[in-house]
C-alpha positions as CSV (number, residue, x, y, z in Angstrom):
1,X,30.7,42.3,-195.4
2,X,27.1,42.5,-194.6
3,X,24.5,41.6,-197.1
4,X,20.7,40.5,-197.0
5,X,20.4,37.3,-197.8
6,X,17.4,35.1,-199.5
7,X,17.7,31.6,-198.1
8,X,15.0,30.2,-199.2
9,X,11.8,31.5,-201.4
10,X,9.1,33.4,-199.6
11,X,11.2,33.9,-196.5
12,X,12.0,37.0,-194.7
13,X,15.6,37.9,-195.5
14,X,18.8,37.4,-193.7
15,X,21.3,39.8,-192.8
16,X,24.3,37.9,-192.9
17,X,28.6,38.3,-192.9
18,X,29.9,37.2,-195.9
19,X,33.3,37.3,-197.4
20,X,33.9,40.5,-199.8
21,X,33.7,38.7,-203.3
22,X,37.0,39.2,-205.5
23,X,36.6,40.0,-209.0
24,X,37.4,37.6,-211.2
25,X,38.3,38.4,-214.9
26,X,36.5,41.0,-216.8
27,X,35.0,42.2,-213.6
28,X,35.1,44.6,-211.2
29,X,34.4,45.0,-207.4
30,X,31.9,47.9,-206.2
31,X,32.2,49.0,-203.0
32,X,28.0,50.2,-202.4
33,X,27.3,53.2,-201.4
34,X,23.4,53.3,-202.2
35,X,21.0,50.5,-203.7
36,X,17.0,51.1,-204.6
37,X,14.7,48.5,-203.4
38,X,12.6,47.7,-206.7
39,X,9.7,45.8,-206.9
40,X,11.6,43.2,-208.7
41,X,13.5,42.3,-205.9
42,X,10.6,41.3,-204.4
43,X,9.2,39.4,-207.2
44,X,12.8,37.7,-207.1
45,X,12.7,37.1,-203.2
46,X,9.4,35.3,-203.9
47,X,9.8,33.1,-206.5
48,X,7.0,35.2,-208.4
49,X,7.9,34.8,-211.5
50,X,8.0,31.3,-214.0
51,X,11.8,31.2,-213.9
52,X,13.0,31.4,-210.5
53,X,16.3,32.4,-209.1
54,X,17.9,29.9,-206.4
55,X,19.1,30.3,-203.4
56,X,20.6,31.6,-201.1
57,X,21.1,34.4,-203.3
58,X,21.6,38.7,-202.7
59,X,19.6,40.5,-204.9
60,X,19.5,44.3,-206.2
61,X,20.3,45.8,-209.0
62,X,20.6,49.3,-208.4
63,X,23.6,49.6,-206.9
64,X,25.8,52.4,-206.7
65,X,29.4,53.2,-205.4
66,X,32.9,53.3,-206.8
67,X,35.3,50.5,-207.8
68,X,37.8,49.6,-205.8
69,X,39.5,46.6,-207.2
70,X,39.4,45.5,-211.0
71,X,39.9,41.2,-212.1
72,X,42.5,40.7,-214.7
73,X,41.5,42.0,-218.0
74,X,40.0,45.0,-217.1
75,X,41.9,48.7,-217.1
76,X,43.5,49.2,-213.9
77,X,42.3,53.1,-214.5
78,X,38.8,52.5,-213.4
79,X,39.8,52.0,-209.8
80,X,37.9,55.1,-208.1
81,X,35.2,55.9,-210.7
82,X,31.5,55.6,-209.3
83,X,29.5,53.0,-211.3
84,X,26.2,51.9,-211.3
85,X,25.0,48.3,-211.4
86,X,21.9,47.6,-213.3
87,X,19.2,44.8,-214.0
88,X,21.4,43.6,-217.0
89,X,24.3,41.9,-215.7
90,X,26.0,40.8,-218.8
91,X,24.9,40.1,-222.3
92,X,26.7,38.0,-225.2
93,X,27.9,40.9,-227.0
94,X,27.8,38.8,-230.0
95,X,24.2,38.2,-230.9
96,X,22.1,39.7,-233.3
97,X,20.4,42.1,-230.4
98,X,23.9,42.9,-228.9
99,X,25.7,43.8,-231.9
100,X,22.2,46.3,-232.8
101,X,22.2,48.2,-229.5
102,X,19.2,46.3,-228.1
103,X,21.1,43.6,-225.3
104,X,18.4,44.1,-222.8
105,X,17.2,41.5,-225.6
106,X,20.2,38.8,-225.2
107,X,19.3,35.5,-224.8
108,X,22.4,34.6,-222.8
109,X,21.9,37.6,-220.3
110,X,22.4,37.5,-216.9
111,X,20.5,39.6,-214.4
112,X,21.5,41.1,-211.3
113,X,20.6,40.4,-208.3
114,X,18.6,37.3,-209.7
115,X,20.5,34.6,-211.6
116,X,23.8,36.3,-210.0
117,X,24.3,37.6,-206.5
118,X,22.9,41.7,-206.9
119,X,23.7,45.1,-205.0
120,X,22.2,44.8,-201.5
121,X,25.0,43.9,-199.7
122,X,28.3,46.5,-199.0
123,X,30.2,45.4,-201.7
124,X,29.4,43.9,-205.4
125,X,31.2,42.4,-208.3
126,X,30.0,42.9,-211.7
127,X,30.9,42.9,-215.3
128,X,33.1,45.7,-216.5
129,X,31.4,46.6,-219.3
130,X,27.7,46.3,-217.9
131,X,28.0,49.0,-215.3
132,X,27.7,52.7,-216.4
133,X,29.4,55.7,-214.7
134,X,27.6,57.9,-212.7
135,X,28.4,61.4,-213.4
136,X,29.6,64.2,-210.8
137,X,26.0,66.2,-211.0
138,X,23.9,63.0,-210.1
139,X,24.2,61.6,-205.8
140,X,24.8,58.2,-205.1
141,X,21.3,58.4,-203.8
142,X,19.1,59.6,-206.7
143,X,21.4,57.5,-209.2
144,X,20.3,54.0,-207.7
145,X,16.5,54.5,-208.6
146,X,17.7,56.1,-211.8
147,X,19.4,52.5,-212.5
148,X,16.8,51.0,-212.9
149,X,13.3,52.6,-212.3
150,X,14.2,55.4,-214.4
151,X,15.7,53.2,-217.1
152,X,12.9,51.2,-217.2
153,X,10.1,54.3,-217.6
154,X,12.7,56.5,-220.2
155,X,12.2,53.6,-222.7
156,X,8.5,53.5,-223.1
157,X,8.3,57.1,-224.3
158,X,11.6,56.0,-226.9
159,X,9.8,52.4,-228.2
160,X,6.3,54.5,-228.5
161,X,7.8,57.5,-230.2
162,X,6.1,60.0,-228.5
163,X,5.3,63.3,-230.2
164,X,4.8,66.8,-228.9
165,X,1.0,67.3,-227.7
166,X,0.2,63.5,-227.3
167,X,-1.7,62.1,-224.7
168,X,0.4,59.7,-222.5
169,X,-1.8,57.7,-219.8
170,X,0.6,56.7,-217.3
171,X,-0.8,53.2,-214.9
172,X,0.4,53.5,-211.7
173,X,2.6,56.1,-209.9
174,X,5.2,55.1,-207.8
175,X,8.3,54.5,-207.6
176,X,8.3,54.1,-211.7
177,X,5.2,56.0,-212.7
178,X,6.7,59.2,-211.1
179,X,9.2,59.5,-213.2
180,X,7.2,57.9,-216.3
181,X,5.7,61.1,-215.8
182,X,8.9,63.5,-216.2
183,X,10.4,61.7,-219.0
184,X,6.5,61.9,-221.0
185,X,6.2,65.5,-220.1
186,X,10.1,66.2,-221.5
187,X,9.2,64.9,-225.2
188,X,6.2,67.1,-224.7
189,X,3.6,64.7,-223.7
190,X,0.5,65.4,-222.0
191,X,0.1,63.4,-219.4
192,X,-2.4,61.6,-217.0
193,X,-1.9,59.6,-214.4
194,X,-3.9,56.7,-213.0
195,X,-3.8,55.2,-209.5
196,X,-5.7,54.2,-206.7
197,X,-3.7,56.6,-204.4
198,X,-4.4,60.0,-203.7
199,X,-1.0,60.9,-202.4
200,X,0.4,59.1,-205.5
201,X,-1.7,60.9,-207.7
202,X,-1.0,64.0,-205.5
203,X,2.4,63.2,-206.4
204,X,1.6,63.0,-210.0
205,X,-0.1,66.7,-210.2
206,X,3.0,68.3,-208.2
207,X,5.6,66.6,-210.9
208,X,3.5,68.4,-213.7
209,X,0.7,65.7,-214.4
210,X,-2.1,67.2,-217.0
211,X,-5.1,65.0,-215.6
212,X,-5.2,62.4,-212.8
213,X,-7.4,59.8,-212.4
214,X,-8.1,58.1,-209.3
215,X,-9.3,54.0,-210.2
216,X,-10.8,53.3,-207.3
217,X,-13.7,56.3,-207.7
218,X,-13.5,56.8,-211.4
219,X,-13.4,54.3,-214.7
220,X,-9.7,55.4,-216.1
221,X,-11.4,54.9,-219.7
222,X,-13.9,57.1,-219.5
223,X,-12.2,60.0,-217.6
224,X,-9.3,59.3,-220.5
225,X,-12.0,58.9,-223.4
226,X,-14.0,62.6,-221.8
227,X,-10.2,64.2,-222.1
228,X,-9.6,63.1,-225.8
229,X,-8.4,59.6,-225.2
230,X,-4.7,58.1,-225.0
231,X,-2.8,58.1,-227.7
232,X,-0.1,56.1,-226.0
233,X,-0.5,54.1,-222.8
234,X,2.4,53.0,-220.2
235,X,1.5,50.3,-217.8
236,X,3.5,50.1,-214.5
237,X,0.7,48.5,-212.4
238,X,1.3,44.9,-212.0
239,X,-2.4,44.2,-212.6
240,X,-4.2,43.0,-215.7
241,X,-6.8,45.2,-214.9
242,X,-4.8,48.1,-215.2
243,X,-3.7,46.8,-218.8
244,X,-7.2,46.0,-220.1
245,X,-8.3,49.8,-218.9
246,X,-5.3,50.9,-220.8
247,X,-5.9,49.2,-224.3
248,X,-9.4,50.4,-223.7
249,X,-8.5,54.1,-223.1
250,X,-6.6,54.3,-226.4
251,X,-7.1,56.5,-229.8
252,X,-7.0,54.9,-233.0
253,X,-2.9,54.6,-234.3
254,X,-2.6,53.8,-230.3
255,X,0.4,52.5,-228.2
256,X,-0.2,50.2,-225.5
257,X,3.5,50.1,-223.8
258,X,3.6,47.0,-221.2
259,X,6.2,47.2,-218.5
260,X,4.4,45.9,-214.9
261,X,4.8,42.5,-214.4
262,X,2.0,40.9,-212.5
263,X,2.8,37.9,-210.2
264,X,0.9,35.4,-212.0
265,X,2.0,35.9,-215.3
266,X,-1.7,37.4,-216.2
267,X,-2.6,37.9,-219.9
268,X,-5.4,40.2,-221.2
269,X,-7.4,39.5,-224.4
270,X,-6.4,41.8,-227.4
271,X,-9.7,41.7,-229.7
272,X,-8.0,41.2,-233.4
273,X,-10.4,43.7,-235.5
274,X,-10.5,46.2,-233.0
275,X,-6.6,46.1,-232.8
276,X,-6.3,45.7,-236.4
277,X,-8.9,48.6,-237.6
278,X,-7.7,50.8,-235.1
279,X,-3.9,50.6,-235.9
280,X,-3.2,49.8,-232.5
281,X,0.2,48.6,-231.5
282,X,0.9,46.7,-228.4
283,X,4.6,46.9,-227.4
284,X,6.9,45.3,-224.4
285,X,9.2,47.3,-223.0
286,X,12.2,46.3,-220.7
287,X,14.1,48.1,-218.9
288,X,17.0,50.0,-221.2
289,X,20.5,49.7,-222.4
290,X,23.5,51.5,-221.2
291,X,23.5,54.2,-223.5
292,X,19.8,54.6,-222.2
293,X,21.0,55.2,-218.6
294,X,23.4,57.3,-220.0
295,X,21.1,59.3,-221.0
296,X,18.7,58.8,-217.6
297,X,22.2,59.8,-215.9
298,X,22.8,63.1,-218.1
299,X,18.8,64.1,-218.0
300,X,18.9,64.2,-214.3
301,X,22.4,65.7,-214.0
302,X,21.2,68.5,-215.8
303,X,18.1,69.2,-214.0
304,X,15.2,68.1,-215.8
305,X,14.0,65.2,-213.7
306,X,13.6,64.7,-209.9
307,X,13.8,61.4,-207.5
308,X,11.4,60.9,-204.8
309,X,12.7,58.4,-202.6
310,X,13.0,57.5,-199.0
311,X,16.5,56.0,-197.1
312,X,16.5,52.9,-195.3
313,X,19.1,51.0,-193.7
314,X,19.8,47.3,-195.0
315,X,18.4,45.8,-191.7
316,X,15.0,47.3,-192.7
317,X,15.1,45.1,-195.6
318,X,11.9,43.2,-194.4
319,X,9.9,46.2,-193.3
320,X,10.6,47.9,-196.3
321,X,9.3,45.1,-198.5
322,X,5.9,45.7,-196.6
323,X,6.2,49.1,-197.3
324,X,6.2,48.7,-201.0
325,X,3.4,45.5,-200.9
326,X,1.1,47.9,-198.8
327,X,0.9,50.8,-201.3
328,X,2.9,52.9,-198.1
329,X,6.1,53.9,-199.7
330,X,5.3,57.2,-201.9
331,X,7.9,56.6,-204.3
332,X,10.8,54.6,-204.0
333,X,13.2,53.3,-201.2
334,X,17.1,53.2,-200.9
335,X,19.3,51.4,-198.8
336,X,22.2,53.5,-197.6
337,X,25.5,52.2,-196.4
C-alpha cells in the first residue's frame, strides 16, 4: 500500500510501499477512502510537542473508509460498514474516566496516528471499538474533518454549557473555528469570531457569525467588551496571545475553553482575584468521545452543519503542510484515495 511516511522529526515526508497491515485481535482493517490533514499531524511530524512520537511512523487520525477484514474477536458482521478513525485510538475501558463516559481522559490511551501508525496511508488497522460508523447521509469526504475537527469544536460548547443568547468568542477560524462557529450558533449562541484573516473571517460572517473581529487591525477585547463582552470563550489559535485576549474579553461567571495547542507549550498568567471575584472558569477541552462524534455524525447528516474543505492527493502531503503553516488553506484539507 502507499502511505506517507515520517522518518525522522522535522523531515519532509516519505511516500513509501508498505505491506497492508493485518489486524490482529480486537481490530479491524480500514481500507481509506478519505483522511483530513489536522494541524496535529503536523505538530506530530515535528516533534512539537513534550512527548514525542518515534519514528518512522504514519500519522492521521481522520480516517474514513470501510472495513474489510476483522482480527479474531471481533464480529465478522462489520466487514463492509464505513468507519471512522479518530484521535483516540484505544482507551482502558476500565478506569475511572472510561467507565464515566469521559476516555478522551484515559491514562493508558493511545492516539492515532501518533503513538500508533494513523490514517494517511490506503489502508489502516484500528481498535474495534474505537472507530465509529459513519452514517449513509454524511460523505467519506466531509466525515474525515468531522472526526476530528468537528469533535474537537462540538465539545467546547457541551463542557461550557452554553445557553441561548450567550456570547461565544470563537479564536481562530479555520479548519476548527469554522465549525466552532455552527455548533455555537445551534445551542443558540451569538457568536464572534476572531482572526487575523479576512477570508477566514469572511468565512466566519457567511456561516452565520454575529460580529467578527480582525486581530491584526483591532484589539479582540475591546471590540468584544464594546458588543457586551464574552460570556464564553473558545480558543483554537495556537497562540498564547490569542488566550490572554480571550480571558480578557470575558463577562463575569465567564468560560475560558482552551483547545489550541501552541508549539511551545506556552502558558498565560490567570490573575487569582480577578478569576476568583469574577467567577470565572478556565476549562481544557479535548477532542470528544464516541458518542460525541456520534452526535457530530448525526448533526451533519441532518443538515445543520457544513464542511469547508479542500482535496489533495497523498503525494501533496508536504505542500499541503505549507498550506496549513502559511495561513493559505481556508478551512481544512483531505487527502483522497
Amino acid at each position: 500500500m502507499k502511505a506517507a511516511v515520517v522518518t525522522d522529526l522535522g523531515k519532509p515526508l516519505e511516500i513509501q510501499e508498505l505491506p497492508v497491515p493485518e489486524p490482529g485481535p480486537g481490530q479491524v482493517l480500514v481500507r481509506m477512502e478519505a483522511s483530513g490533514l489536522c494541524h496535529t499531524d503536523i505538530h506530530a511530524a515535528h516533534g512539537d510537542w513534550p512527548v514525542k512520537p518515534r519514528p518512522p511512523f504514519v500519522p492521521g487520525h481522520e480516517g474514513i473508509g470501510p472495513i474489510q477484514a476483522v482480527g479474531d474477536g471481533v464480529a465478522a458482521d462489520l466487514v463492509g460498514k464505513r468507519v471512522a478513525i479518530p484521535w483516540l485510538g484505544s482507551s482502558c475501558g476500565t478506569c475511572r474516566y472510561c467507565v464515566s463516559g469521559w476516555e478522551t481522559l484515559c491514562e493508558s490511551q493511545v492516539n492515532s496516528g501518533y503513538s500508533v501508525d494513523g490514517c494517511y496511508a490506503e489502508y489502516a488497522v484500528a481498535d474495534a471499538g474505537a472507530v465509529v460508523e459513519v452514517p449513509e447521509g454524511v460523505s467519506s469526504f466531509d466525515a474525515a474533518p468531522l472526526t476530528c475537527a468537528g469533535v474537537t469544536t462540538y465539545k467546547p460548547s457541551m463542557v461550557a454549557r452554553v445557553v441561548p443568547a450567550e456570547r461565544v468568542a470563537v479564536f481562530g477560524v479555520g479548519g476548527l473555528g469554522h465549525l466552532a462557529v455552527q455548533y455555537a450558533r445551534l445551542v443558540g449562541g451569538f457568536v464572534t469570531a476572531v482572526d487575523l484573516e479576512p477570508d477566514k473571517l469572511g468565512l466566519a460572517h457567511r456561516l452565520g457569525a454575529d460580529q467578527i473581529v480582525n486581530a491584526r487591525t483591532h484589539d479582540p477585547v475591546e471590540e468584544i467588551k464594546a458588543a457586551g463582552g464574552a460570556d464564553v470563550a473558545v480558543v483554537l489559535a495556537a497562540s498564547a496571545k490569542a488566550f490572554e485576549q480571550a480571558y480578557r474579553s470575558l463577562n463575569r461567571g465567564g468560560r475560558l475553553v482552551m483547545v489550541g495547542l501552541p508549539a511551545d507549550n506556552a502558558s498565560i498568567n490567570v490573575p487569582i482575584f480577578e478569576t476568583v471575584l469574577g467567577g470565572i472558569s478556565v476549562i481544557g477541552s479535548i477532542v470528544g468521545t464516541r458518542q460525541d462524534l456520534s452526535e457530530v455524525f448525526a448533526l451533519h447528516a441532518a443538515g445543520r452543519t457544513q464542511v469547508i474543505a479542500e482535496p489533495r492527493r497523498l503525494e501533496q502531503v508536504n505542500e499541503s503542510f505549507d498550506e496549513v503553516l502559511g495561513g493559505r488553506a481556508e478551512a481544512r484539507l483531505v487527502f483522497e484515495f
